[in-house]
N, C-alpha and C positions, 0 to 999 in steps of 0.2 A: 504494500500500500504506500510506502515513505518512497517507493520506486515511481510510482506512479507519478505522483508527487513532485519529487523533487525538484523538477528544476524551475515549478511554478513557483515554490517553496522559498530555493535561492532568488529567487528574480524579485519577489516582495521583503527578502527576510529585513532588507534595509531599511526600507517605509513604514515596515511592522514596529523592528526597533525604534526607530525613532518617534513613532505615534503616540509610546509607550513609555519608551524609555526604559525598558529592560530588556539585557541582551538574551540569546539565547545560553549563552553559556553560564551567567549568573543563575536564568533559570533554572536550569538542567542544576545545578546548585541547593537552590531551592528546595527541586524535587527532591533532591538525595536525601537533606535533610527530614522534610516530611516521612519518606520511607523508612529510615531508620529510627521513629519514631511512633510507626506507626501499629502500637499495640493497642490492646481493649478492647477488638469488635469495630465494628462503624461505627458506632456513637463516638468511640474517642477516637477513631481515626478522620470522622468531620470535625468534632470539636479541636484538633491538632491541625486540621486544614483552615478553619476558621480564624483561628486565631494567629495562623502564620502569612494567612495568603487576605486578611479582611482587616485583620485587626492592625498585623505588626507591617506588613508588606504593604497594603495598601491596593494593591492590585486589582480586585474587583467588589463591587460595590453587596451590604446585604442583602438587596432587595433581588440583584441579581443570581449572586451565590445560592438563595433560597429557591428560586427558579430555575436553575441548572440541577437543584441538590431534588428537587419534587420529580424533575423529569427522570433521574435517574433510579430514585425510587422504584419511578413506573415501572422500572426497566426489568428482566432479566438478569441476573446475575448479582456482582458486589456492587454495592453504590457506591464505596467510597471509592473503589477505584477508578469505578467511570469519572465518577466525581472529578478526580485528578485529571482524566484524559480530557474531561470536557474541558476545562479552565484552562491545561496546558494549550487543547487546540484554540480556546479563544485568543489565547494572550501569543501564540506564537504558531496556529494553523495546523497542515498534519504532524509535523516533524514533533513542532513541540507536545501535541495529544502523544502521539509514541514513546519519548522522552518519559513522559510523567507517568502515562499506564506503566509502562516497564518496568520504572525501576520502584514503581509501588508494590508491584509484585516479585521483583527479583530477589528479594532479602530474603523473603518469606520460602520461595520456591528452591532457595541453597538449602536455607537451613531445614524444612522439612525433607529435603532428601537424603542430608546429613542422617538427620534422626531416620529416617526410614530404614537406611542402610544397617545402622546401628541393631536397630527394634530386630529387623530381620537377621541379622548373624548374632545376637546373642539374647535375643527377646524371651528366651525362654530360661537364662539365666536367673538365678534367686534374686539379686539383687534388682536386676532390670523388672523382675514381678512385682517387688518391693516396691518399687518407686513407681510405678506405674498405677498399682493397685491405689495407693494416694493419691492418685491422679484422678482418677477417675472418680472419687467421693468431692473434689474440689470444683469438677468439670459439672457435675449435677447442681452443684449449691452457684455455678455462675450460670447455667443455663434456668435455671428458677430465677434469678436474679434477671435475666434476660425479661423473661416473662412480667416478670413488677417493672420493669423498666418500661419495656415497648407500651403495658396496658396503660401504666397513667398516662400516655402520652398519646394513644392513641385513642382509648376508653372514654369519651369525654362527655355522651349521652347514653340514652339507650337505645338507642337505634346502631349506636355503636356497638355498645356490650352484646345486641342480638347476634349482629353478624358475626364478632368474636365468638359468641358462644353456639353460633348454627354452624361455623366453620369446624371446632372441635368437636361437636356432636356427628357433624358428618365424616370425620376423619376417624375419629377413635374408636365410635363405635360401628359406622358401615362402609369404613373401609374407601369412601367417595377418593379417587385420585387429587391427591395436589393441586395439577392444573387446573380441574374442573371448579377447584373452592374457587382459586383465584382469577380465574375467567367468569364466575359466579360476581363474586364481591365486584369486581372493577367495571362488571355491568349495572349492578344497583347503584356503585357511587358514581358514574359518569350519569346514568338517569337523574339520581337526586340534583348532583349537580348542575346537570344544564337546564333542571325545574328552579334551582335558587334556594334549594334546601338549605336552611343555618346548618342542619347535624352533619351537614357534607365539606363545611369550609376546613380549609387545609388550614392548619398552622404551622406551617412553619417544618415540616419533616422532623428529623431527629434532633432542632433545635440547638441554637449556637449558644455560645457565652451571653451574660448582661453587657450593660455597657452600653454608650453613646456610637450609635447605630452611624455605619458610614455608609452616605447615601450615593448611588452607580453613577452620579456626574462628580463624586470629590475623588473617585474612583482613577487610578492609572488607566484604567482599560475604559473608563467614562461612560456615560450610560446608553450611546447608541451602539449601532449593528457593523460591525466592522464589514468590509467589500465579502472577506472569504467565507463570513459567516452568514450570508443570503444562499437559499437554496435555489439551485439551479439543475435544468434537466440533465446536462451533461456531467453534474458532479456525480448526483446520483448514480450516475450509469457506471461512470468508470467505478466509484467506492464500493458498490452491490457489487459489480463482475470481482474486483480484483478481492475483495473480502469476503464471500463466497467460496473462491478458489482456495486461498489461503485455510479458509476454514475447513468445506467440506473436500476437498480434493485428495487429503492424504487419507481421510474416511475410505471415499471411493476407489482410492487405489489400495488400502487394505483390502478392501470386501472383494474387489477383484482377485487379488492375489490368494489370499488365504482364505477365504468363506468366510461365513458367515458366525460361524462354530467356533473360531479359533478367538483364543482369549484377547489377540491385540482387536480384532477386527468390535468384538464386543464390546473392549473398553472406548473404542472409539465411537462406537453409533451410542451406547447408552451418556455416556457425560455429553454427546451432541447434541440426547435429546436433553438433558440438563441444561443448558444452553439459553435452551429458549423459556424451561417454563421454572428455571429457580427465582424466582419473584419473594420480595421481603430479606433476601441473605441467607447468611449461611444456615442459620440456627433452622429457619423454617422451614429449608427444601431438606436437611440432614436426616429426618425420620423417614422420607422417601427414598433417600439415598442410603439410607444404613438397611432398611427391610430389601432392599434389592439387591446390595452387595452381601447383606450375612444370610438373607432367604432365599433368595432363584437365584444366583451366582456361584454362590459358596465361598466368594472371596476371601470375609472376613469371616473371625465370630462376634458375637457381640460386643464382648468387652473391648474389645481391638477397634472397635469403631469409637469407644473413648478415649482410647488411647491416641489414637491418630487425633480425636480434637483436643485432647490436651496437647499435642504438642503445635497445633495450630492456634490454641490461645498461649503458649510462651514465645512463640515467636512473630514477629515482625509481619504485616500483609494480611492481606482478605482473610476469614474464618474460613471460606469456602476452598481455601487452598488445602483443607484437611481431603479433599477429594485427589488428590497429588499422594498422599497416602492410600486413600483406597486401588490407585489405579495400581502404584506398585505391589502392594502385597499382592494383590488379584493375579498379577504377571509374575511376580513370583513365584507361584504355588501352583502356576501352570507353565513354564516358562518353553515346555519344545525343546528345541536343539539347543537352546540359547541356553549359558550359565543362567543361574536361578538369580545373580544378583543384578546383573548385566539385562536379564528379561526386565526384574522390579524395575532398574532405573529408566529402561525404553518406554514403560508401562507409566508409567509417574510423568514422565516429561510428556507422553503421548494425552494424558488426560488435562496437563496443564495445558496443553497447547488449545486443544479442542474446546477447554473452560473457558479460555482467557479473550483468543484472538475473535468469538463472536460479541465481546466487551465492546473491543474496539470499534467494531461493525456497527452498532447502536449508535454508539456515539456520532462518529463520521457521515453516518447517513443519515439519520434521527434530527441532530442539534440545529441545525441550518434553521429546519419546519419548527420548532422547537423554538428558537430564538425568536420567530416569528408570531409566536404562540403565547408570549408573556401576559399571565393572569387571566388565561382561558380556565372558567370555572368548570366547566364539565371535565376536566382532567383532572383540576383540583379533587372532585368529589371521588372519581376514580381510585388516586389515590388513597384518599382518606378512607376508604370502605376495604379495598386490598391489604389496608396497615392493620387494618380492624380485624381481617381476617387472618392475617399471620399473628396474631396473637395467641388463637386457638389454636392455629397450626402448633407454635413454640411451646404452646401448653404440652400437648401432644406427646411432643420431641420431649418434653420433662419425664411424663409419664413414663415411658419406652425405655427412656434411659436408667430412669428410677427402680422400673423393674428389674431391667436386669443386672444394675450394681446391687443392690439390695435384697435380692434372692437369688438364688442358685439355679433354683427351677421355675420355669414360666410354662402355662398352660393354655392354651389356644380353645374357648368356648362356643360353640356357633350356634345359632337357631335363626334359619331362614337366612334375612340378609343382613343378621348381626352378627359381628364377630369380635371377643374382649382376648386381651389378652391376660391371665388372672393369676398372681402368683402361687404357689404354693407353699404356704404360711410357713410347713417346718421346715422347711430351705432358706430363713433368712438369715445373713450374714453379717451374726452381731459385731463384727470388727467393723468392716464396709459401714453399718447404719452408724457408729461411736464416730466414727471418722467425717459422714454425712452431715451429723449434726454439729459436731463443729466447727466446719465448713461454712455451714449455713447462718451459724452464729457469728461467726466474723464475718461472711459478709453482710449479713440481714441487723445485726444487733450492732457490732461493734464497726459498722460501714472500712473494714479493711480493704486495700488494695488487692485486686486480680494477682499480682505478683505473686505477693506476700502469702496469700491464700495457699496456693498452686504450690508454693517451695515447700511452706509447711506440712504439706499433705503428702505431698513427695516425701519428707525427710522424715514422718510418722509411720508410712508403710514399709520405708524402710526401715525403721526399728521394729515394727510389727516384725516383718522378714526375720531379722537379726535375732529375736526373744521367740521364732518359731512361730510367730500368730499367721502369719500369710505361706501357702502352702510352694 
């Protein structure tokens, strides 16, 4: 796509800079910084963007920041990241959208491979069960935390709490697919919306710092439509063909090559269809992505799907990156001809690729319309009703996880087109639940840092390990 690109690229970068008054190279600067900061989830990976690129930098104005940050929302996939690609492309066109997605995800995508490789040659060591096992009681008390977080923020009538709570009801208990919630919700809030409904007005997405608001004309980037950022027929044509290509191309040349059967060619079409329909981040599409990698795959087991998001909340980049985890192990444990460690790391890059580069694609083709689109309420409502609805989804995703850190054994109940999933009481796992709760108490009681939590839990299981408690 920066191919495509480029030499329109270079032929502006002059008029850009000086419009602006920031180079590309300071920015690219910028971005690093942001990256290597950027832990928490999206909430503190926008709150880290806001306060570097609004508050300290000046760059672009709130009013617009929030209307780049609503559209991304909308979107598929991590919002903070696009978040990045959009800003980078307004303030410096493709090059700079590349620049800034990139390296917002590249910190993340070293070090979960790192750890992937690790997990995989000696994951079954005691010590590595040790520290994992605390993992995963610290991983539950932030994904609860997720949940109190997105609800007051999102919960704000009851037309809200409905859709929140019809989303989980359809999810948890009949099994209703992801997408359909969230194709459901984004239709009732674009209707309320374009009626004028109050219980559909957006505020604000996952919400910036206080403070004396900087308005899009004290703004560097000032509050009109830059030349590159009007939509045109021929941008679209070339951005769709060449980001298409990029994206489904190595898809299609799998499934040629190897069928359909074969584990790369599956890791490729199922995160493609991820792609399109992970709507609300990482937490909300994870319950979909963990029942298809530990139940019709066989990639993962359960527990290993906490494992892999704990080490995508210690490290740096999207949550959603903990999918760079599932594709390795999955390639692992199926690997062909290929070394089993050499399979994981093709498997791992091959699902970061397929996650990431249709990011790009939203953004580059999307924003232009987008820009043009400032304070259309029928999006707003949209919005607002899909956030509503990942609420239930994230509840969900608690559930799921709760069961099966906190029991041994899980049992699967059906009658008709209900389906629970229900523990088996004398299977639960008084170390896991001692460990849960205090977890849950520094975050929820004593408002502790994600950090702090995560290390403790870790260096708990491993004395669990060490006194014999963890098997």
């Amino acid at each position: 796509m920066a191919e495509v690109h480029a030499t329109v690229d270079t032929a502006v970068s002059a008029t850009n800079e000086g419009r602006h008054g920031v180079s590309l190279g300071a920015a690219t600067r910028v971005w690093a910084r942001i990256a290597a900061l950027s832990f928490g989830g999206p909430a503190g990976q926008i709150a880290v963007m806001h306060r570097i690129l609004v508050e300290e930098k000046r760059w672009i104005g709130e009013t617009r920041f929030l209307h780049a940050l609503n559209y991304c929302m909308l979107l598929p996939g991590p919002e903070a990241q696009q978040l990045a690609v959009y800003v980078g492309w307004l303030m410096h066109r493709t090059v700079g959208g590349l620049i800034a997605g990139i390296l917002f995800v590249l910190p993340g995508a070293v070090a979960i491979m790192a750890l992937s490789l690790i997990y995989a040659a000696f994951g079954n060591v005691g010590v590595v069960q040790g520290l994992f096992f605390g993992l995963k009681a610290a991983v539950l008390a932030i994904v609860l935390e997720a949940v109190v977080r997105i609800g007051r923020r999102a919960l704000k009538n009851r037309v809200m709490l409905g859709i929140a709570a019809a989303g989980f009801v359809a999810i948890f208990v009949f099994g209703v697919p992801f997408p359909l919630i969230i194709l459901a919700a984004g239709v009732i809030g674009y209707a309320g919306g374009r009626l004028g409904r109050p219980e559909f007005v957006v505020g604000g997405g996952h919400g910036a710092s206080g403070g004396k608001v900087l308005a899009d004309a004290d703004s560097l980037l000032g509050e009109g439509t830059p030349a590159h950022a009007r939509p045109t027929l021929g941008w679209s044509l070339k951005v769709g063909t060449v980001g298409l290509l990029l994206w489904l191309g190595p898809v299609a040349a799998l499934l040629l090559a190897f069928g359909s059967g074969d584990v790369f060619s599956q890791i490729a079409v199922f995160f493609s269809k991820m792609a399109v329909v992970t709507f609300g981040g990482a937490y909300a599409v994870l319950a979909y992505v963990a029942q298809q990698a530990v139940e019709h795959y066989g990639w993962l087991k359960p527990g290993e799907m906490l494992d892999g998001l704990g080490m995508a909340e210690t490290t740096p980049g999207p949550l959603i990156m903990v999918t760079q985890f599932v594709g390795f192990m999955g390639a692992f444990r199926e690997p062909g001809v290929l070394p089993p460690l050499l399979a994981g790391m093709l498997g791992g890059l091959l699902t970061t690729w397929v996650t990431f580069v249709p990011c790009f694609l939203w953004i580059f083709l999307g924003a232009p319309f987008v820009e043009a689109l400032r304070g259309n309420r029928a999006l707003g409502g949209a919005l607002s009703a899909i956030t509503a609805a990942v609420v239930g989804v994230v509840l969900n995703l608690a559930i799921w996880f709760a069961l099966h850190v906190l029991f041994r054994a899980v049992v699967e109940l059906r009658a008709g087109p209900l389906a629970l999933d229900v523990p088996v009481l004398a299977s639960i796992d008084l170390a896991s639940l001692a460990l849960t709760v205090g977890a849950m108490l520094a975050v929820f009681r004593f408002k502790v840092g994600m950090i702090p939590v995560l290390a403790a839990c870790s260096a708990a299981g491993l004395l669990l390990h060490l006194a014999g408690g963890v098997g």
